[in-house]
N, C-alpha and C positions, 0 to 999 in steps of 0.2 A: 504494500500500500504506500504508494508515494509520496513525499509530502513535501512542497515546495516552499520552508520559507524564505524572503528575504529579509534581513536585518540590517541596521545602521552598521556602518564600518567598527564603531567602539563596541559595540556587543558582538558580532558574528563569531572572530576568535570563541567567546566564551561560552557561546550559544553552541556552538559546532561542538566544545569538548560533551557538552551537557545532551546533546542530539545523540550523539554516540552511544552515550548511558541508557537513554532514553529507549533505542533502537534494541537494547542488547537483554534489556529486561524484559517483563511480562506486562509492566505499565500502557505499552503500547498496543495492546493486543486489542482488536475490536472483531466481532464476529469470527475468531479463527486467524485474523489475519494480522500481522504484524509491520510494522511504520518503517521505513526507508526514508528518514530523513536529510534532507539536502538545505544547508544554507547557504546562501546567496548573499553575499556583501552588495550594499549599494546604498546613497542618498537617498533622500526622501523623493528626488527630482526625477532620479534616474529608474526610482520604484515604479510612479507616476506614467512614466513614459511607458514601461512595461506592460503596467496594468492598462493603460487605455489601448496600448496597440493588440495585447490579449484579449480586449471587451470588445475593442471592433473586430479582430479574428478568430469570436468566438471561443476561446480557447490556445493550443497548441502546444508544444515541447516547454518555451518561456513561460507558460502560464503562471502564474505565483498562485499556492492556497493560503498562505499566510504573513503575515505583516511582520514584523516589531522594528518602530522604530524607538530612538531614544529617549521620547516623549509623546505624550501621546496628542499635544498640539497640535503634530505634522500632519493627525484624521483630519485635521480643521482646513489646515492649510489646503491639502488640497481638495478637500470636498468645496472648498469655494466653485470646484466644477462641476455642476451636477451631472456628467456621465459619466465622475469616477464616485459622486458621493455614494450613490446607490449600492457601490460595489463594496465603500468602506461602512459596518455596521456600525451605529451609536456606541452600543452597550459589548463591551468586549473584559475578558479578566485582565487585569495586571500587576505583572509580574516582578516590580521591583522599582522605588522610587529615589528621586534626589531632588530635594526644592531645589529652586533659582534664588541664588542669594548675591548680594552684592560683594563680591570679594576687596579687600583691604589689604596695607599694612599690615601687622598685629598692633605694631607704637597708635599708626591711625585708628583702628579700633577700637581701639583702650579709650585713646581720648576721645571717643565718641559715649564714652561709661560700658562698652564692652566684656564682658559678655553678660552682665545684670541687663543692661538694658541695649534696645534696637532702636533703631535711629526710623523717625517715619518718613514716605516721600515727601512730605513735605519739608521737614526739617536738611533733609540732603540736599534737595535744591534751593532753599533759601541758605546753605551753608557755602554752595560752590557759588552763586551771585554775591556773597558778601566780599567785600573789598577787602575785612581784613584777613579773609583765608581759614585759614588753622590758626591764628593769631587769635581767632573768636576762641578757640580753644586752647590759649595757651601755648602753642607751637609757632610761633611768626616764622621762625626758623624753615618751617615746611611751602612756606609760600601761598601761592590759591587755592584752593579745594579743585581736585579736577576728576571728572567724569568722563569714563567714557564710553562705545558701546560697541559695539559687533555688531554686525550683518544679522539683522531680523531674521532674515530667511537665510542663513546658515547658521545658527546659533541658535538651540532652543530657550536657551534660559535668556537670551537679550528678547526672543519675542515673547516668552513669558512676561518679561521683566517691561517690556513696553508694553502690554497690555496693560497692567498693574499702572505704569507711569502717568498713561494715555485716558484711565478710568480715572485718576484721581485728577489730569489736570484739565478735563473735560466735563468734571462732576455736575451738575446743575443745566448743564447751557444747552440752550435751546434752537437756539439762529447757527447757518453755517458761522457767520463770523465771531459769532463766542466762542467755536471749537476753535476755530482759527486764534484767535487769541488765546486760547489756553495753551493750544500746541507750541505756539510762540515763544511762551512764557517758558514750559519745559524745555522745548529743544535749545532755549538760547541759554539754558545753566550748560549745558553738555559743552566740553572741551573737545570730544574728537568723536569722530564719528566714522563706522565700518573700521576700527582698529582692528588689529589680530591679537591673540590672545598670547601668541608664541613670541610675538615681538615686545609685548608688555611685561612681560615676565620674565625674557630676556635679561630685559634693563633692571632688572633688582637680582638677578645674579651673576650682571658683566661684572668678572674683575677688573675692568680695569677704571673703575669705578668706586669711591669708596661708600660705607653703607647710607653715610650721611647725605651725600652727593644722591644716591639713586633713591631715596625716599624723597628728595626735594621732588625729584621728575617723575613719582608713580604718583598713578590713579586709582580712582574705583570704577571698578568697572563688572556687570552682570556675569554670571556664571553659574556652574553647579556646585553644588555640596560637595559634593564627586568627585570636581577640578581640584576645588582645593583641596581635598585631603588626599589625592593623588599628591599634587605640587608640592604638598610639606610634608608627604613620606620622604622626599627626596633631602630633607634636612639638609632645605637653602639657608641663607646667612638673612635673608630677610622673608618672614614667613608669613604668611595670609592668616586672616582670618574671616570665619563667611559673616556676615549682616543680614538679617533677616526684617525687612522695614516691615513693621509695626503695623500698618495700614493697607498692606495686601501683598503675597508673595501666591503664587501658582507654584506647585509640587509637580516636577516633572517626572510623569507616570509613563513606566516602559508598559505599553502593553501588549496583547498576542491578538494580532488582530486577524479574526480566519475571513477570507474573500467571500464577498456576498457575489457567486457566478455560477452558471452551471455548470462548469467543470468541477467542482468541487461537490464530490461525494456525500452525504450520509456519512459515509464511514471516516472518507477524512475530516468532517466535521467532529465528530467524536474523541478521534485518535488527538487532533489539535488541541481541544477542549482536556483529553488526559494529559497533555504533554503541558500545559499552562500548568495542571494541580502539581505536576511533576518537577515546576522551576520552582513551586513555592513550596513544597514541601518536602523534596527527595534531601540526599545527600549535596545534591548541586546548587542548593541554595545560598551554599559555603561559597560559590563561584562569585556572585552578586556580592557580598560580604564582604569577600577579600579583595573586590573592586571599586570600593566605597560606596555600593548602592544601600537604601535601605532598604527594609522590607515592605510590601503595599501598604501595612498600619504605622506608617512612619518611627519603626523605632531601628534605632542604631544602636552600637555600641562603642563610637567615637564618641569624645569628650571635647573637651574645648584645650588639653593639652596637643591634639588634632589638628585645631582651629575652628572648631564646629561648636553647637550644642546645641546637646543632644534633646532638648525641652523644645525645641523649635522644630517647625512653626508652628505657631499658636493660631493664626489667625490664617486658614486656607480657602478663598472663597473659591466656588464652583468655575472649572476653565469656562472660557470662552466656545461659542457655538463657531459655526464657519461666519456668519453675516456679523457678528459682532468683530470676529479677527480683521477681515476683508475689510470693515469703515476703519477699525485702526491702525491697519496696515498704511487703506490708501490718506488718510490724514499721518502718519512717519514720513510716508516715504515722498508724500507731497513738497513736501518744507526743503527737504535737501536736494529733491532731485534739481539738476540739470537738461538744458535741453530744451525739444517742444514736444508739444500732444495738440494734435489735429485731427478731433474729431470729423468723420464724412459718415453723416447720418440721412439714410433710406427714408424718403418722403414721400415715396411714390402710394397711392390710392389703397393699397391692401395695407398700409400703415391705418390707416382708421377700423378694423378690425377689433372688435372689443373683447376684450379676454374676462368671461365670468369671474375666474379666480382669483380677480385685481380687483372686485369692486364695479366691475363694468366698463373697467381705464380700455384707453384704446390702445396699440401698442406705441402709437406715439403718444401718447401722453410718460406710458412705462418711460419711454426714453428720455425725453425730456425732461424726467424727474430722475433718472440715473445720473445727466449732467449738469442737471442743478447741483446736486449734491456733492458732486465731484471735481468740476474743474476749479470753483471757485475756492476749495483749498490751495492749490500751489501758489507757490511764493513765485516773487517776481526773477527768478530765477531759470524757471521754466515759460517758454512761450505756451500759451494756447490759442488755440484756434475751433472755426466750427462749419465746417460749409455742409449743403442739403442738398440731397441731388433727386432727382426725377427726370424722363422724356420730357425733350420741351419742342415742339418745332421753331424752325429758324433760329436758333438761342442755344448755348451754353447747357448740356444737363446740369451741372452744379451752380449753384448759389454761395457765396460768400457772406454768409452773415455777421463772422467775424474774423477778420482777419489774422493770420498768426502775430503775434506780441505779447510782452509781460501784462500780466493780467490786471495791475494796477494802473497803466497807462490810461490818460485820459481820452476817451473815446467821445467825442460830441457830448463834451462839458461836462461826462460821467464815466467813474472807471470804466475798463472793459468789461468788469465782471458785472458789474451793472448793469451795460449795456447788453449785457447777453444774455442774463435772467429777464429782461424784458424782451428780449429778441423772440426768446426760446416761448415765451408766454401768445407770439403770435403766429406760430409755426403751424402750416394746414398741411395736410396730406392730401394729392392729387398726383394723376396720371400714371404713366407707367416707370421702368426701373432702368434706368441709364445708368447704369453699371461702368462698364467697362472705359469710357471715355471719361469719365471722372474719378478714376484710378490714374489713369494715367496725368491728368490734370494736376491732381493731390500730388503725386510723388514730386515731381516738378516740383510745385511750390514749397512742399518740404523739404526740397534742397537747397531751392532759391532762399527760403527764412532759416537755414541750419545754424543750429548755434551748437557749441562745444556739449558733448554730454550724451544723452538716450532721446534720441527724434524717433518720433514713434506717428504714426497714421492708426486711429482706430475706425476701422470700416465695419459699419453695422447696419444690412438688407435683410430683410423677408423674403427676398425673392431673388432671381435671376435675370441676368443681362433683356429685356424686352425692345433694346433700340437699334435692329437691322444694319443703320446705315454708319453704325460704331463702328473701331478697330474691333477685329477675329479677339478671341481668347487668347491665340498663339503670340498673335504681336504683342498685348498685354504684356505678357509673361517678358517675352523678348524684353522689353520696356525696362520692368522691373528687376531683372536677372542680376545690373550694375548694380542695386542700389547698398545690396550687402556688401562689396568688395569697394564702395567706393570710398574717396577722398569726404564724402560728407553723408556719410551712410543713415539709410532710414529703414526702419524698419514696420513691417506693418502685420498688426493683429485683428483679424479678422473675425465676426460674430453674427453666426449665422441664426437669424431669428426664427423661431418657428419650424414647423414641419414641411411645407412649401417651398421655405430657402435652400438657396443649391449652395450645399454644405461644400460638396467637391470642390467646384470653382473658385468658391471663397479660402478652400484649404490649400490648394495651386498657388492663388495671389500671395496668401501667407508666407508659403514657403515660398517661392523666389526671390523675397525679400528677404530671406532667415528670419522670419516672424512666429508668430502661434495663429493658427484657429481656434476658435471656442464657438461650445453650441448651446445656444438656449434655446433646446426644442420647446420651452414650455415661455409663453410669452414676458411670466410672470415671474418669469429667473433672469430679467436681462439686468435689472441692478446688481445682482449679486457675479453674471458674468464680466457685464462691465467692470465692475469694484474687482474682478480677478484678472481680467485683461490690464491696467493701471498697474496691479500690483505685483505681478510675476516677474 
């Protein structure tokens, strides 16, 4: 009986000894039959690709039955697409935990009253905004308070830890522009942003550096329980300790997650299910232990001689769903990006189409309330833009409503983002779907306005090319084929709305730019694909 899982890079090693055991005993035995297990090292990214090319080919050799990644966040992450969510279930056991805590100094931790008491978000960002530093605390000697962070989406505990960030500094506000200001306010204490963890940690045990010197220049920065009591088994000269804030920390849960597909047996359903009871309760539970995980009921047997302790965390509120990750994602990663986002949104006549499930919205209304929501976050850092397109005789298929630029720029007396909430408030849908000459159009301008960074084209139809006297598909493609390899490269993600849109075509355009497709067969997922298209 087969049993395919894939595992994050840091567990597979430890998964694999425990599969072995697993395979060799009687644990595994369901109807007669005994488990063959295989693990599979890979990203959460590289999972993703798997499983969607196994759900569209139904199966095959690659197919995965089971999950574990390092967190169980990553369900979130990518079920932001609903034709991998289906495949990843809600409800799954897990196997082995380590919060997200802010790793430190130990001197810095201490002076924060270490380890009696945990420092709240708020208290850490009004500490790293203070002028006088660690001076507040009695260290001038240390200089600023400095924060930093890792790549959301390569880092489980930095996206833990901005969830947590992003709920407390968003708490109350209503209007896009309250989140905008709150994001504001967080993202401007933060010192460095997408740091590596290996190069931070470096700098507290270069010799050639003395210890006084590398605490002047270290941060805090998010991670796991895990990191650090891994990093001070290594009995460095200057040792961590974890922070646990006070007002919300996520507990990064490994789970075993078996594929919701029909390739997946009954009986491998079972054997997965024994082989979960089998990581938390065999002799290989000792494997997790000895690699600073805890147990599912968060207890450890590390101390705060460690760097840890062991009473935390007290306060674990409930993770994130995928639509709560995706708005905090695409409010992160709005502030910092770079670049443009030029939205080319489908107005042609099957846009008024009203989807029950939404209340009665039409599908342009869905849309239009996905870009409300969306573009008026980025900072003026990033250009945006918004054209419309439909058949039109004698005329241009696309519309420029708004032009690419910083989105605070003054647009006829009124930002641009103003301008475009009011734009977007008189948008009709008529005629047919001119496709293909306003791809070609878009790309163009996205080159023509390129600015340093991620220029991206989000192209979003219900339907297919309907304008005869367009360029062929082929020439398209031709068109697009430079735009990944060039001098001011763009990239474009395409989303294909509904059952009626030609998914294919739209997945072609994607990829000869090196872009993504996304599909909201269901009308009433295009905010949640759009919020995944932004934030990928």
């Amino acid at each position: 009986m087969p049993l395919t899982v894939t595992a994050s890079p840091s567990l597979a090693p430890l998964l694999t000894k425990a599969a072995a055991a697993f395979d060799q005993g009687t644990a595994s035995w369901v109807d007669g039959r005994c488990s063959k297990t295989t693990i599979v090292s890979a990203e959460p990214n590289a999972f993703a690709d798997t499983l969607r090319a196994s759900l569209e080919a139904g199966g095959g050799a690659n197919a995965p039955t089971a999950w574990v990644p390092d967190a169980s966040i990553w369900r979130e992450v990518l079920a932001r697409r609903p034709e991998l969510s289906t495949a990843l279930p809600h409800s799954f056991p897990v196997v082995a935990v380590s919060p997200a805590v802010i790793a430190a100094p130990r001197a810095m931790a201490e002076a924060l009253g270490w380890p009696e008491a945990q420092p709240s978000w708020a208290q850490l960002i009004e500490l790293a905004k203070d002028p006088k530093g660690w001076g507040a605390k009695g260290h001038a000697d240390w200089g600023r308070v400095r924060i930093g962070w890792q790549d959301p989406l390569r880092d489980a505990a930095s996206l833990t830890s901005m969830m947590s960030l992003t709920q407390w500094a968003t708490d109350g506000a209503e209007e896009v522009d309250d989140v905008r200001r709150g994001l504001l306010s967080a993202h401007s204490a933060l010192s460095s942003l997408n740091i590596e963890q290996k190069k931070v940690l470096a700098g507290l045990t270069d010799a050639k550096s003395t210890p006084e010197d590398a605490t002047k220049q270290a941060m805090l920065f998010p991670t796991s329980e895990r990191e650090v009591l891994r990093y001070n088994a290594t009995k460095p000269r200057i040792p961590l300790a974890a922070l646990y804030p006070s007002d919300g920390i996520h507990p990064n849960e490994v789970p075993l997650i078996t594929v919701h597909a029909d390739w997946v047996t009954d009986q491998q359903r079972a054997a997965l299910d024994r082989f979960a009871v089998f990581l938390v309760t065999g002799a290989e539970n000792k494997l997790f232990a000895a690699d600073g995980w805890r147990t599912p009921r968060l207890q450890t047997e590390a101390d705060t001689a460690q760097g840890v302790v062991a009473s935390e965390p007290r306060f674990t509120p409930s993770g994130p769903n995928a639509w709560s990750l995706a708005q905090s994602l695409q409010g992160w990663t709005a502030l910092d990006r770079q670049g443009s986002v030029l939205v080319v949104l489908d107005t042609s006549g099957s846009m008024n189409e009203r989807v029950a499930a939404a209340g009665n919205a039409t599908r342009l209304d869905l849309a239009k309330e996905a870009i409300a929501d969306s573009l008026p976050l980025f900072s003026d850092r990033t250009n945006i833009g918004l054209w419309t397109f439909s058949r039109q005789e004698n005329r241009a298929d696309h519309t420029v409503v708004l032009d690419l630029g910083p989105p605070m720029r003054n647009v006829g007396g009124v930002t641009a983002v103003q301008s475009l909430q009011k734009s977007l408030n008189g948008l009709r849908a008529d005629g047919a779907t001119g496709l293909y000459d306003t791809v070609i159009a878009a790309a163009a301008a996205a080159q023509n306005a390129w600015r340093e960074g991620n220029n991206t084209i989000v192209l979003i139809s219900d339907g297919k090319n309907e304008d005869p006297g367009s360029a062929s598909l082929e020439q398209v493609l031709e068109k697009l084929q430079p735009l990944a390899g060039a001098e001011r490269p763009v990239r474009i993600l395409s989303i294909a709305l509904g059952g009626e849109a030609d998914a294919v075509t739209l997945r072609r355009l994607a990829d000869a730019a090196k872009g993504e497709a996304y599909v909201a067969r269901e009308a009433q997922d295009l905010g949640k694909v759009f919020l995944a298209a932004l934030t990928d």
